[in-house]
C-alpha positions in Angstrom: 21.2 7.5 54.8 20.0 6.4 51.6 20.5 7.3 48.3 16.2 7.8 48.2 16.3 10.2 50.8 19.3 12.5 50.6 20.3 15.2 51.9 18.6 17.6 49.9 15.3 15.5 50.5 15.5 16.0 54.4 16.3 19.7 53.7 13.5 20.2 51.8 11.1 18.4 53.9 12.5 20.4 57.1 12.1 23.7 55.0 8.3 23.0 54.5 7.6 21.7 57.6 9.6 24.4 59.7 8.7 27.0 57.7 12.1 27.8 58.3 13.7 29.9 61.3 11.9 32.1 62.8 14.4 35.3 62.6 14.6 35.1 59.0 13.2 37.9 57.3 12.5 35.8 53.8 9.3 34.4 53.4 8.5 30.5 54.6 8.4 28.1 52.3 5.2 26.5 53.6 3.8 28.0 57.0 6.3 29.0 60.5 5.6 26.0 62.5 6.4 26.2 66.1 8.0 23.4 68.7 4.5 22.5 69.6 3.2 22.4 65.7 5.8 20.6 64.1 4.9 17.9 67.0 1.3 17.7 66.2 2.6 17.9 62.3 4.2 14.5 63.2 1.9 13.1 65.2 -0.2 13.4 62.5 1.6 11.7 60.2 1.0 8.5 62.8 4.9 9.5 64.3 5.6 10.6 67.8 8.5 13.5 67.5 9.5 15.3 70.6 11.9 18.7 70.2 12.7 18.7 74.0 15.6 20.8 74.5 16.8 21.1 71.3 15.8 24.4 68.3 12.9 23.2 66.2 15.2 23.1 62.8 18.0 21.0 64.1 15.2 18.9 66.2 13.3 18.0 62.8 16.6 17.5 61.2 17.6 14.7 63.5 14.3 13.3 63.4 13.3 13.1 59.6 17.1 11.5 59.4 16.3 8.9 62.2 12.9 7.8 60.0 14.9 7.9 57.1 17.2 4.9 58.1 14.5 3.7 60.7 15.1 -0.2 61.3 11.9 -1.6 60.6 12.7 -0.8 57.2 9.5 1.2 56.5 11.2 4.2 55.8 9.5 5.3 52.4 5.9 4.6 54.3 7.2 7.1 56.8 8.2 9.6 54.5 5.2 9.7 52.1 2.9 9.9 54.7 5.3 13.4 55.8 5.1 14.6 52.4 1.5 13.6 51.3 1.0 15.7 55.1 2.8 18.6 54.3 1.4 19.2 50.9 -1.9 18.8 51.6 -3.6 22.1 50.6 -5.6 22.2 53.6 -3.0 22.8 55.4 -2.3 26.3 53.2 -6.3 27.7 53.2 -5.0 31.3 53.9 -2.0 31.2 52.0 -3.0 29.3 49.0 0.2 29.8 47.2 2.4 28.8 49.6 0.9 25.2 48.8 2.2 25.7 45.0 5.4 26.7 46.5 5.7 23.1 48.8 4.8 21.4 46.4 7.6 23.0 43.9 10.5 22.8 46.7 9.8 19.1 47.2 9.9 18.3 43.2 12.8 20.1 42.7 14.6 17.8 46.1 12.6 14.8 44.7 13.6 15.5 41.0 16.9 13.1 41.3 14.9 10.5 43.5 14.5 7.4 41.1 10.9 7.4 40.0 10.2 3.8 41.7 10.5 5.4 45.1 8.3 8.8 44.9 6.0 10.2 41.7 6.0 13.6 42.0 3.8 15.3 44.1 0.4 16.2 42.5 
């Protein structure tokens, strides 16, 4: 993986779009996403992600790493349109600060990514 997309990137971006597990009793970062969700979540973003057998968490692990070093070297397009995606405020309409709080947990992952690669997100 990159130095632009480290670890705590992916971590950050799987926190917000998983919302976390599911038998946690803390609060989601953004919004529980289920198996079916997090695949439209994707799809969304123009990328086709399947969970198949695997959890949801370790499923968007694997996947936001594969588009992190994916081989047509578009990586960074990828990932912007994930994160412009998951912090869209739409997204939050009946939770309106858990948009505030994506948006925080991805600067703060972000922070040490060299400014050519990402501005914060607005």
């Amino acid at each position: 993986m990159t130095g632009k997309f480290s670890p705590f990137v992916i971590k950050a971006l799987v926190d917000t779009i998983t919302g976390g597990a599911g038998n946690d009793n803390a609060s989601p970062i953004g919004i529980y996403r289920s198996g079916p969700k997090i695949e439209q979540f994707f799809l969304n973003c123009g990328l086709d992600m399947r969970i198949g057998a695997s959890s949801r968490i370790p499923a968007t692990t694997d996947f936001l790493r594969r588009v992190a070093n994916h081989p047509d070297g578009n990586a960074e397009v990828y990932l912007t349109r994930i994160i412009e995606q998951v912090c869209d405020p739409r997204n939050y309409l009946e939770h309106p600060d858990r948009a505030t709080a994506v948006r925080e947990h991805l600067n703060k992952a972000l922070g040490a990514v060299p400014a050519s690669v990402f501005e914060t997100v607005s």
